[in-house]
C-alpha positions as CSV (number, residue, x, y, z in Angstrom):
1,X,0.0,0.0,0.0
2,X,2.9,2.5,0.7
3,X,4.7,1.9,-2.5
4,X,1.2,2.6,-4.0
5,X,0.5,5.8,-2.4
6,X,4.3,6.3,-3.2
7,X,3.7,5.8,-7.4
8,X,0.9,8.3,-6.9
9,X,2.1,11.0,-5.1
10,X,5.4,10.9,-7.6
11,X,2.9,10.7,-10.8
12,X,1.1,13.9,-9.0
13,X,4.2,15.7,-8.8
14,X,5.7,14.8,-12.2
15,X,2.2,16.8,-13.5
16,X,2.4,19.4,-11.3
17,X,6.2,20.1,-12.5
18,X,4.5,20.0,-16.1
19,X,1.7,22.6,-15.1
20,X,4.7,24.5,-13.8
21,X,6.4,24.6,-17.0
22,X,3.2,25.4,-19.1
23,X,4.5,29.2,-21.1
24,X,2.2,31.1,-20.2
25,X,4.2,34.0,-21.0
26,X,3.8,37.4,-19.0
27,X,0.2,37.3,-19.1
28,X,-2.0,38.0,-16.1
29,X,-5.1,36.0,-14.9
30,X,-7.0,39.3,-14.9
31,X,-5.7,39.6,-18.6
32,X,-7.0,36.1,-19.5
33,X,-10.5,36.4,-17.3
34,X,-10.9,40.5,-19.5
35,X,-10.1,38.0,-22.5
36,X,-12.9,35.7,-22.4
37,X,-15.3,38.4,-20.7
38,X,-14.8,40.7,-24.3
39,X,-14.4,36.8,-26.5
40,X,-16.2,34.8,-24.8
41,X,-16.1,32.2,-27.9
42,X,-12.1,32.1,-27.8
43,X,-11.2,29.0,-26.8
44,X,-7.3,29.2,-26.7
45,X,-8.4,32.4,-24.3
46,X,-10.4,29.5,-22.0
47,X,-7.9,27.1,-22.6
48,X,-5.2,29.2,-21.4
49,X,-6.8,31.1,-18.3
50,X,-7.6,26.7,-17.2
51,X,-3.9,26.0,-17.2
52,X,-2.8,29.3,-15.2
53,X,-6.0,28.2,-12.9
54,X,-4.8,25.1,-12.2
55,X,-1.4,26.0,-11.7
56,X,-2.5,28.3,-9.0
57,X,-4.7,25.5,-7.3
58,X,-8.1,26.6,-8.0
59,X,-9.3,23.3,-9.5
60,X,-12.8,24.1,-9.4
61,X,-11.9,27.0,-11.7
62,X,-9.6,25.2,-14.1
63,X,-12.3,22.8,-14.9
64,X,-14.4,25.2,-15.9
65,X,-12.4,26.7,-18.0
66,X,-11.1,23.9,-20.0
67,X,-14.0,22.4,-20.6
68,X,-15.6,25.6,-22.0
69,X,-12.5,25.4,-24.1
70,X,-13.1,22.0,-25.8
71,X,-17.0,23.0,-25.9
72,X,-15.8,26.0,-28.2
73,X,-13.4,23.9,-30.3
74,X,-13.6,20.2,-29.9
75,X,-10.1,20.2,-32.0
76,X,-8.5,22.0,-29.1
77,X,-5.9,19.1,-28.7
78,X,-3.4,20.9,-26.1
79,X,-6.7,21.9,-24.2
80,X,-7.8,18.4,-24.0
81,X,-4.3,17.1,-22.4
82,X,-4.7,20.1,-19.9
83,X,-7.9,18.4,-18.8
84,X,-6.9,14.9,-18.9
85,X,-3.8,16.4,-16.5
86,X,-6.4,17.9,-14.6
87,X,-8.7,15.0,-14.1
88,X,-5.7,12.7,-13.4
89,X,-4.8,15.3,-10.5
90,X,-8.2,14.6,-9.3
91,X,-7.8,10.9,-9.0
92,X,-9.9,10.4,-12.2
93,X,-7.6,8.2,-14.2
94,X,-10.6,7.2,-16.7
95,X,-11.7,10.6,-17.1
96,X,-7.9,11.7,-18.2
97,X,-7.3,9.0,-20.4
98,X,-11.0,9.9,-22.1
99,X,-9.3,13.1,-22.6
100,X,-6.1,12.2,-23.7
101,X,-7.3,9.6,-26.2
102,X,-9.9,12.8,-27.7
103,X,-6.4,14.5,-27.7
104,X,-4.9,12.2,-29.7
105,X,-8.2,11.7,-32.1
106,X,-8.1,15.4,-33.2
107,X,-4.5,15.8,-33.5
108,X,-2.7,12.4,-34.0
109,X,0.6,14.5,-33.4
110,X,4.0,13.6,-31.4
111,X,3.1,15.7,-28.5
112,X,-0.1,14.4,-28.0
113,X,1.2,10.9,-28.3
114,X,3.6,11.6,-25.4
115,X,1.3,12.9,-23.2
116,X,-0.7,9.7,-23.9
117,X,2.2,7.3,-23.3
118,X,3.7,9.7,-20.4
119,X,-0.1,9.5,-18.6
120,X,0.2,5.4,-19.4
121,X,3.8,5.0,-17.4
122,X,2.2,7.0,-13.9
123,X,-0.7,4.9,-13.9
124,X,0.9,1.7,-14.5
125,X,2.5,0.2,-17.5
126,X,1.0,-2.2,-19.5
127,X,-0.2,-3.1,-23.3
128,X,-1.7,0.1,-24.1
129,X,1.7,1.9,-22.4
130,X,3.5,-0.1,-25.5
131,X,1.1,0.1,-28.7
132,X,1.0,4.3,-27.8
133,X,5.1,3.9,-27.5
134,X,5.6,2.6,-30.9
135,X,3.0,4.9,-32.7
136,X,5.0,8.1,-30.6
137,X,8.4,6.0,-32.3
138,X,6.9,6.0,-35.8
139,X,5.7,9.5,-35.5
140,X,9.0,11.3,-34.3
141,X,12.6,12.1,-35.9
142,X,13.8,14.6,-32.7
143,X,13.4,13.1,-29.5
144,X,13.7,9.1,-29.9
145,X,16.2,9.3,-27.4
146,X,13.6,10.6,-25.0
147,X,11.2,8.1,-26.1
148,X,13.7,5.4,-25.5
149,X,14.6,6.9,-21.6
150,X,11.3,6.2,-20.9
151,X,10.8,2.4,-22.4
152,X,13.7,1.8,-19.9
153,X,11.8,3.8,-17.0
154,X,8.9,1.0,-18.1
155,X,11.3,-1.9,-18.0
156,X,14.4,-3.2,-17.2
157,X,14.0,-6.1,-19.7
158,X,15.8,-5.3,-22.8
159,X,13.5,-8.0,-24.3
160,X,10.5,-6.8,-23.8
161,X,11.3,-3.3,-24.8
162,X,12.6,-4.8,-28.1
163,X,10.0,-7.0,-28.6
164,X,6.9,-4.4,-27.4
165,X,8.3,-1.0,-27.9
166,X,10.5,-0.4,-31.1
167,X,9.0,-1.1,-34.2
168,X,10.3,-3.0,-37.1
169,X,11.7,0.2,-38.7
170,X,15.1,0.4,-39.9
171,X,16.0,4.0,-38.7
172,X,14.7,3.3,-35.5
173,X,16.2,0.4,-34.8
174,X,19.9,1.9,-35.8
175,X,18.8,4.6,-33.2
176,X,17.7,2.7,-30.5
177,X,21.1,0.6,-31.0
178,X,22.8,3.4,-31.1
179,X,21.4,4.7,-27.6
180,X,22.1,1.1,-26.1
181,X,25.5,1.4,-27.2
182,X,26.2,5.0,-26.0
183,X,24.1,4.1,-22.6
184,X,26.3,1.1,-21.9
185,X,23.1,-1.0,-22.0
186,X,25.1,-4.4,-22.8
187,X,22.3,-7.1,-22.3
188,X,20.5,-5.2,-25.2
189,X,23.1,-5.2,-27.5
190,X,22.9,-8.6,-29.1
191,X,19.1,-8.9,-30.0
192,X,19.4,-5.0,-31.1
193,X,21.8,-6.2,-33.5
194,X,20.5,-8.8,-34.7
195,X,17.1,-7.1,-35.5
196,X,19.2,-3.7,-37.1
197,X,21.6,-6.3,-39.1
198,X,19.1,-6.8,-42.0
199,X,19.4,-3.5,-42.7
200,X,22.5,-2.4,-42.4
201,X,24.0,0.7,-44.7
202,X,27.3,2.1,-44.7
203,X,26.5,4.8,-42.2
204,X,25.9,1.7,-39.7
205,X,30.1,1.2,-40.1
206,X,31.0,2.7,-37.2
207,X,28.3,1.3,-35.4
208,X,28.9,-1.7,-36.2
209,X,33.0,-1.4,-35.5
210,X,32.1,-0.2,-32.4
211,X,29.8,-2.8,-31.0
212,X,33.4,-5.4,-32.5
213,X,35.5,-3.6,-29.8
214,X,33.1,-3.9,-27.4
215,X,33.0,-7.8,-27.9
216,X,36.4,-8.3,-28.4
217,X,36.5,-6.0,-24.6
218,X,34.9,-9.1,-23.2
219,X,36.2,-12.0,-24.8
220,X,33.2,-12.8,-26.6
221,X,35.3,-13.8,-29.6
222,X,32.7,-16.0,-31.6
223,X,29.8,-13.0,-31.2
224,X,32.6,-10.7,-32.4
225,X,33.7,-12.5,-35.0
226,X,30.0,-12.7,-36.2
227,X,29.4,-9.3,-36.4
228,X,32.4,-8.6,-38.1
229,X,31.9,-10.9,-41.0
230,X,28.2,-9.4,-41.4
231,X,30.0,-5.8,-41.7
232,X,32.2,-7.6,-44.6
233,X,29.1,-9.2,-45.9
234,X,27.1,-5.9,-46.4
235,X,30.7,-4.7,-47.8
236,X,30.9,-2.1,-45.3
237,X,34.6,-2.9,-44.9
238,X,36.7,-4.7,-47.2
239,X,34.6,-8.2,-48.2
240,X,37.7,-10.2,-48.1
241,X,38.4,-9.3,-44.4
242,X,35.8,-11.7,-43.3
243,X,37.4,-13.8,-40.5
244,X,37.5,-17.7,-39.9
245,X,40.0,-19.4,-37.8
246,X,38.9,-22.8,-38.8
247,X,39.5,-22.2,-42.6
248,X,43.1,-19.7,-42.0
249,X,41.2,-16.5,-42.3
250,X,43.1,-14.4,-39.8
251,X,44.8,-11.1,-40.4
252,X,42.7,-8.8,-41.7
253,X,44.3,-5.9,-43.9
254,X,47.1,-8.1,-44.5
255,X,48.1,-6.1,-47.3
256,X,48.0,-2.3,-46.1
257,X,45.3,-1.9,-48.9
258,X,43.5,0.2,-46.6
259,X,44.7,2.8,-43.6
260,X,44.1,0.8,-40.7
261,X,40.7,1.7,-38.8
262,X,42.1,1.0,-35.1
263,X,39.4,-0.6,-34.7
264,X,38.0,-4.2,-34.2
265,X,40.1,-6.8,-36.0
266,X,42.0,-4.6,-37.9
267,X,45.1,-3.0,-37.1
268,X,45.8,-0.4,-34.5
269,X,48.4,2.4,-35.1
270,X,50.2,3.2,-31.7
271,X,50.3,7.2,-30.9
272,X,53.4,7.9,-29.5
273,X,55.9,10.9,-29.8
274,X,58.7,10.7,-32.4
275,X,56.7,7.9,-34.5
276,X,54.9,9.0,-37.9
277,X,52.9,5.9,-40.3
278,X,51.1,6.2,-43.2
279,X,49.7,3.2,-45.8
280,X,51.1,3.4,-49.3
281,X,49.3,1.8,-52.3
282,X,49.9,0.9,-55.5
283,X,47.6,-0.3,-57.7
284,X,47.0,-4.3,-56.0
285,X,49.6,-3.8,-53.4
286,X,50.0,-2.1,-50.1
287,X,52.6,-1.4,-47.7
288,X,52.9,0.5,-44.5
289,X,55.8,2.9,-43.8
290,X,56.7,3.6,-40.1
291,X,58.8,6.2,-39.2
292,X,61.0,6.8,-36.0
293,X,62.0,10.5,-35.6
294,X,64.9,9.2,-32.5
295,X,62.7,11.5,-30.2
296,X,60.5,7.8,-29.9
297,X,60.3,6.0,-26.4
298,X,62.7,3.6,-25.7
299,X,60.2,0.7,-25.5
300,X,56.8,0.7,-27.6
301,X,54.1,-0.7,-29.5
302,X,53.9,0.5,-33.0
303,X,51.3,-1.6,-35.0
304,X,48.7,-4.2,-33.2
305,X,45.7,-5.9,-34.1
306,X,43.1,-9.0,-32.4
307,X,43.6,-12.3,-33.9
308,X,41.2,-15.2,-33.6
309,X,42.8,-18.1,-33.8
310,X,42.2,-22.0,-32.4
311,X,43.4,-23.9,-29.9
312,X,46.5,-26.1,-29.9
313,X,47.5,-24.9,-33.1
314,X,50.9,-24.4,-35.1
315,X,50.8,-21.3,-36.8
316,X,53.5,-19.5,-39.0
317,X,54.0,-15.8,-39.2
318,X,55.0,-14.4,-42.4
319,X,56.1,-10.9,-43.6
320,X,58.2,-8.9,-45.9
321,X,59.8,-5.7,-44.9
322,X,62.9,-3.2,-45.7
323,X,64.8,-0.6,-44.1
324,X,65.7,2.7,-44.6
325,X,69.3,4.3,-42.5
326,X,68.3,2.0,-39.8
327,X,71.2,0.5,-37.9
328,X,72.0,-2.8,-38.5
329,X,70.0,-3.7,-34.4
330,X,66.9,-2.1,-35.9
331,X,65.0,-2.2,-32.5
332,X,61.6,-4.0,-34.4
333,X,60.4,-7.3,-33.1
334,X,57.3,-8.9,-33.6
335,X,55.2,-10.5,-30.0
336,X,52.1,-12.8,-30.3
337,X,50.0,-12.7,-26.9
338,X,47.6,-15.3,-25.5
339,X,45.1,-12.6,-24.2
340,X,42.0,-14.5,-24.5
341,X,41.2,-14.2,-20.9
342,X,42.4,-11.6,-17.9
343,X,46.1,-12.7,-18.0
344,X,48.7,-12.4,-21.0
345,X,51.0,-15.3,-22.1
346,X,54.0,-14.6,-24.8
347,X,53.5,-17.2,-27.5
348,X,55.8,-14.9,-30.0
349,X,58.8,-12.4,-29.2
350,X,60.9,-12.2,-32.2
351,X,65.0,-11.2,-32.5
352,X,65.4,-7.8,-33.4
353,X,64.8,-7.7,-37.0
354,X,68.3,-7.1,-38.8
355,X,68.3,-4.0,-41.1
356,X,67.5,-4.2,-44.9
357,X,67.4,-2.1,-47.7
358,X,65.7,-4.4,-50.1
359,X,62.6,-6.2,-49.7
360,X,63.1,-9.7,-47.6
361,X,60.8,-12.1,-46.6
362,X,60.3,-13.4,-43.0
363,X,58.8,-16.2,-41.1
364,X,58.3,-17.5,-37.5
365,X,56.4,-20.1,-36.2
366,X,54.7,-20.7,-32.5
367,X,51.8,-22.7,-30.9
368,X,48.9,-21.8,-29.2
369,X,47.9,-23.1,-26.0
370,X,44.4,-25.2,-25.1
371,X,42.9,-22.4,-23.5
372,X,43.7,-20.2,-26.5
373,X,41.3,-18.6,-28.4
374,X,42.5,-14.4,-29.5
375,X,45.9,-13.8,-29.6
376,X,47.3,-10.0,-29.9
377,X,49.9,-9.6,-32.7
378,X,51.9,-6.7,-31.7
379,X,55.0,-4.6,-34.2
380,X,57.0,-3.1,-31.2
381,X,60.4,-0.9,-30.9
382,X,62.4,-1.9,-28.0
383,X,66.0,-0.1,-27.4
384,X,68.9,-2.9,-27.3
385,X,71.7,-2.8,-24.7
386,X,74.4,-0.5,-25.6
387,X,72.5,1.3,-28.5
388,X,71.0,4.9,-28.8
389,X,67.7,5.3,-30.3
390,X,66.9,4.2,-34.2
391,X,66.4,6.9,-36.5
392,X,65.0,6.0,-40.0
393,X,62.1,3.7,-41.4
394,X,60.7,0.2,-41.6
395,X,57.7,-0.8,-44.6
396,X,55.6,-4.1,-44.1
397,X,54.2,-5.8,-46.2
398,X,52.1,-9.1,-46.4
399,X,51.4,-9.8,-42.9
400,X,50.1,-13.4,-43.0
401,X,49.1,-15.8,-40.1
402,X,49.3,-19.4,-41.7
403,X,47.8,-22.4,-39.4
404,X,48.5,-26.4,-39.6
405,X,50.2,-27.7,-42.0
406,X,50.2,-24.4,-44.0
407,X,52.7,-23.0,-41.3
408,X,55.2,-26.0,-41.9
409,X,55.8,-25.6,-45.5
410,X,58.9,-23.7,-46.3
């Protein structure tokens, strides 16, 4: 009974607050009572004088005067929700919602819908709090995010609101997964998805890349992995970076035919001082040029990127690269983590890659353990022992990750 009284007394406040907010401008009461004295057939005058009444707690009087309102112009629709707040201030929760559905009748517009689907949440939610949702959805562009705030006030199951609240249409849906993204709303993530994947277009790209990280975050590898190769399917990245550690398909951008996103499964460019990469392209092929300025930290990662991979597997790691006034210790080493859970076990750490002026081809092989499932392939600068700092540039070229017996053939 308390929490009842409670819900009531905080639904009789929220309208109260509303009433509050109503503009009513500078204009007087005795200004609005001269008004209808002189028009006595102006219903916005009635309509008008009934809010300020009931704002000043003369409920007798607001009635009154918003009924006389509607009387003069049945079309009245912001009249109408001023009565149904009135009545619902009363205790007549019938009465309002007579009022608000009128409202709705003779103007069918957003704000009449809110005030419809606002009135359902105070007095309870249930099916007619959802089928007035989805027609408010349908019939706004500016404040879905709003709309959406309050399906979550109405709920806490991201099913329901899915399921009973957002309709089937595609601009909403990439809005409301959107707002579950940005809101950190994680256990409505994966059916949001799955319901905006249909439609995807290449504005949903960074949507899309986003949600990746966000997998990848919690080691849900397989889920990432799935929404990855969808974002390939609708070819909003490259088609053939679609990943599948079964079949060897496991560095994506292997090439540097694109500048890496930093996002997802493709590569991440490290920021740090002193360090300067850019992709170069030539018709088919790619390369990426990194640059060390000698201002560079001692020890840091230059290029990374997530790799799926399976368990108890020999791999190989091929690449070509060359040099440019490097010293003969370059620095450059290649690391392959086991990071598929909380802890980090080195599978990989190269030598220090020797310097080269022409194009050379390299391999190196490692294993991955039971447990492993991502592994984090990291291009890192570490100072050697007795060396200053490397000034010049590295290019890659054709980063591969071969598995099985693809990684023992010479």
């Amino acid at each position: 009974m308390a929490v009842t009284v409670g819900l009531g007394l905080a639904a009789a406040a929220s309208v109260r607050i509303f009433l509050a907010e109503r503009r009513l401008g500078t204009v007087l009461k005795e200004d609005l009572e001269r008004s209808v004295r002189l028009a006595p057939g102006n219903s916005e005058a009635w309509a008008r004088l009934g809010a300020l009444l009931e704002r000043e707690g003369d409920a007798a009087g607001a009635a009154r005067a918003l009924d006389q309102a509607v009387r003069l112009n049945s079309y009245n629709a912001p009249a109408w929700v001023d009565l149904a707040l009135h009545w619902e201030l009363e205790g007549d929760a019938a009465r309002a919602e007579r009022c608000l559905l009128q409202a709705v009748r003779v103007d069918g517009g957003v704000s009449t819908h809110w005030a419809l689907v606002n009135f359902y949440l105070r007095q309870g939610v249930d099916d007619r709090f959802w089928n007035v949702m989805r027609a408010t959805l349908r019939g706004s562009r500016t404040e879905l995010e709003s709309a959406f705030d309050l399906c979550w006030r109405a709920s806490n199951d991201p099913a329901e609101i899915l399921q009973k609240g957002i309709p089937d249409t595609p601009e909403i849906l990439r809005r409301y997964f959107r707002y579950v993204l940005d809101t950190g709303r994680k256990p409505a993530l994966e059916a949001g998805w799955s319901r905006l994947s249909p439609h995807l277009v290449p504005a949903d790209r960074e949507l899309g890349l986003r949600y990746v990280d966000l997998l990848i975050e919690g080691r849900r590898i397989a889920e990432a992995m799935m929404v990855w190769n969808r974002l390939a399917e609708r070819r909003l990245i490259p088609h053939d970076a679609a990943l599948d550690p079964a079949r060897g398909m496991l560095v994506s951008n292997g090439q540097f035919l694109f500048p890496p996103s930093g996002q997802a499964f493709d590569w991440r460019l490290i920021s740090a001082e002193g360090v300067a990469a850019d992709v170069q392209r030539r018709d088919k092929d790619g390369n990426l040029r990194i640059r060390l300025g000698g201002a560079h930290p001692e020890t840091t990662e230059l290029l990374s990127q997530w790799v799926p991979v399976m368990p108890e597997q020999d791999y190989r790691l091929s690449f070509s690269y060359r040099t440019e006034t490097l010293p003969p210790d370059t620095g450059l080493y290649w690391v392959a983590r086991d990071e598929t859970g909380s802890a980090k076990t080195e599978l990989l750490a190269t030598s220090p890659l020797a310097a080269q002026e022409s194009w050379t081809g390299s391999r190196v092989a490692f294993r991955t353990r039971r447990e492993t499932r991502l592994v984090r392939l990291v291009f890192a600068y570490r100072r050697s022992l007795g060396t200053t700092r490397s000034r010049g540039g590295v290019t890659l070229a054709s980063v591969q990750l071969l598995p099985g017996a693809e990684a023992a053939k010479p």
